[in-house]
N, C-alpha and C positions, 0 to 999 in steps of 0.2 A: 513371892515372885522375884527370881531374882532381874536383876537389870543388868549385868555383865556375867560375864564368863569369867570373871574374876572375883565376884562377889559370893560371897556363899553365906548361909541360914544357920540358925543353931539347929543342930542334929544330923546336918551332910558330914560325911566322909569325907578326912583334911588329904587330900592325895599329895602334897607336896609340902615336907617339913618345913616349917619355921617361926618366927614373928607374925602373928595376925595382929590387928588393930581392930575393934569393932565401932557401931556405930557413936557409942558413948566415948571415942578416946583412950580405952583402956589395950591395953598389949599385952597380948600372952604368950609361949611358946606352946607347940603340938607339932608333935610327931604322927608323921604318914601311917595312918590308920585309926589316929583318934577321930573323936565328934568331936564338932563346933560348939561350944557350951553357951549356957546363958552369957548374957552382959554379966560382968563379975561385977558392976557398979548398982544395976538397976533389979539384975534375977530376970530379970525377963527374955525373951526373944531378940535376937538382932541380927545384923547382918555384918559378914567379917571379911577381911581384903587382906591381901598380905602386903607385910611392912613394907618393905622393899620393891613393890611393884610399881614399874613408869610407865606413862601416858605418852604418845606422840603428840606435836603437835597434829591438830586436825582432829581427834578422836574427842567425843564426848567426854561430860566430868559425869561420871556416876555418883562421887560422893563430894558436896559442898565443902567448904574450907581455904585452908591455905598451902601455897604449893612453893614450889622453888624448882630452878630448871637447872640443867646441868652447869651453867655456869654460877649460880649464884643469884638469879634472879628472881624476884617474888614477886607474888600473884594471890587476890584474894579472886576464886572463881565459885560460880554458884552452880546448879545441878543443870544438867543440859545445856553448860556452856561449852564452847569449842575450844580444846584448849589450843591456845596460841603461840604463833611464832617468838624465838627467844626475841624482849623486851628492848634488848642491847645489842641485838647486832641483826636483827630480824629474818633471821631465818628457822628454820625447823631445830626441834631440841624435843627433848624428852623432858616431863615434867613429873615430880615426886611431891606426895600430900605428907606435910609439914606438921 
């Protein structure tokens, strides 16, 4: 099942080249029209996001971890947390998983 529209499963159609991450940490490249493969760590099934994708503030965390906002700021956020206004100057920012 996925939980974003930014998340996708091993065996969807990668529609848009580049850097995935999946859920074990590992990064791979694919090209638009590969499958999402196993975890290259574990062999099994996961779920993949692209390297480069940001959050706004306000929008859900689909994947736990650690984040950083456009300025430099860090954040450890858990899953269905809200991601939040930047730390240091508190206003809206975009935020990238670390």
């Amino acid at each position: 099942m996925k939980t974003s529209v930014d998340m996708h499963q091993t065996n969807d159609k990668v529609d848009e080249a580049g850097s995935y991450v999946c859920t074990s940490g590992e990064t791979v490249q694919l090209s638009k029209g590969d499958t999402f493969p196993m975890c290259p760590i574990t062999g099994t099934e996961t779920t993949w996001r692209h390297a480069n994708h940001q959050h706004k503030t306000g929008e859900r965390v689909t994947e736990a971890g650690h984040y950083e906002d456009t300025d430099g700021q860090h954040i450890e956020l858990s899953m269905n947390d809200t991601f939040p206004a930047c730390p240091k100057t508190g206003e809206s920012t975009f935020w990238q998983h670390v």
